[in-house]
N, C-alpha and C positions, 0 to 999 in steps of 0.2 A: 457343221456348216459354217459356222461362226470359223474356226481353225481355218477353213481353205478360203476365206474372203481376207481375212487379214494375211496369209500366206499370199494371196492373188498383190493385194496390194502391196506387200510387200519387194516383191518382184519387180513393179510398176517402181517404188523408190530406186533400186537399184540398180534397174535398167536405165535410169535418169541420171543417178551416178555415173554409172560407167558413161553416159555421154557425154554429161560435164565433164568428167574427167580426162576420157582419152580425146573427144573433138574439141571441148570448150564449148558443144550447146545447151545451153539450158531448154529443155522442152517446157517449159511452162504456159508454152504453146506448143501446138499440133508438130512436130519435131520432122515432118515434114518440109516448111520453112525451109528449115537449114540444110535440104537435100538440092546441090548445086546444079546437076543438068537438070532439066526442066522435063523429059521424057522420064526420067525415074522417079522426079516429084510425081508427075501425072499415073503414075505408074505403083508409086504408094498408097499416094492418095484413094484407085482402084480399090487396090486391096481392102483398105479399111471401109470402103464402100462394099465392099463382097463380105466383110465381116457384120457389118451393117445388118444385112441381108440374109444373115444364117449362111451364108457360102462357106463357112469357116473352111471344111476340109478343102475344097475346087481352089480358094486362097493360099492356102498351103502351099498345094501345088504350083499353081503359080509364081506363088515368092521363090522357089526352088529353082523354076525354069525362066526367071528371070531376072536371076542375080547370078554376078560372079566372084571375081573378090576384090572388089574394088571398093574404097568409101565409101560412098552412094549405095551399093549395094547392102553392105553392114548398116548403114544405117537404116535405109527398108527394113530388115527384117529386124533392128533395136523398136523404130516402130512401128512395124507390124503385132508384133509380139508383146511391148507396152501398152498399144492399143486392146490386145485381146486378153493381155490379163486385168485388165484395169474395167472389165464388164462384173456385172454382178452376178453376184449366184441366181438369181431367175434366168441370165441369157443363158449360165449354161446348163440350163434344167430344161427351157425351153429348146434349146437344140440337142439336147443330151448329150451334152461335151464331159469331159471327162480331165479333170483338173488336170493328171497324171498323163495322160496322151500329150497336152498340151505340153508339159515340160520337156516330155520325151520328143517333141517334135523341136522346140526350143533348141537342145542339147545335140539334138542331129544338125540345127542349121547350122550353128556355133561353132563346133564342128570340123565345118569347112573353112573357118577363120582361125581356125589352131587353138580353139578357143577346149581343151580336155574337160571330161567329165571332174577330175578334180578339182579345177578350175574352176568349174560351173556352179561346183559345188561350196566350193570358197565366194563368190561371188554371191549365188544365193545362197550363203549361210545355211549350208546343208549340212551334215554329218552324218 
């Protein structure tokens, strides 16, 4: 249990990276902020309210159906996904989430950003 909290947070660092780095935002706030149309802030911000709420999986869906591949949209799901790995291990005991679905659903959004499993995998320090 210990291994997939520090693994969680881990994730949550370098999804923070990868912001700083390719946007130039720092999240050291809600990374939301720095989502430029005002309908896909309101539109993140949802999300992590349905995460909130145990929605996780209905959220999923949603960030899927309602992103393209635009900026704004990569960055919903940097922090959607920041947001949901950055929960403790009781949220996901209490929703019976499943660390690994979680990655796997990550690795599908990414994905769509041309973001490769190899890739994914260098980023998060996988082998």
């Amino acid at each position: 249990m210990f291994e997939q909290d520090f693994i969680l947070r881990e994730i949550e660092q370098m999804v923070a990276a990868i912001l700083k780095f390719v946007f130039g935002k720092d999240i050291g706030y809600s990374s939301s902020l720095s989502i430029d149309n005002l309908n896909k802030k309101e539109k993140s911000d949802e999300l992590l309210r349905m995460i909130d709420n145990g929605k996780i999986y209905e959220a999923i869906e949603v960030l899927y159906n309602c992103t393209g591949k635009n900026k704004d949209d990569l960055l919903i799901g940097f922090n959607f996904f920041s947001y949901l790995c950055g929960k403790s291990e009781d949220f996901y005991e209490k929703y019976n989430l499943c660390f690994e679905d979680m990655e796997q659903e990550m690795k599908t959004f990414f994905e769509r950003y041309g973001l490769n499993e190899e890739m994914f995998n260098l980023i998060f320090m996988k082998m």
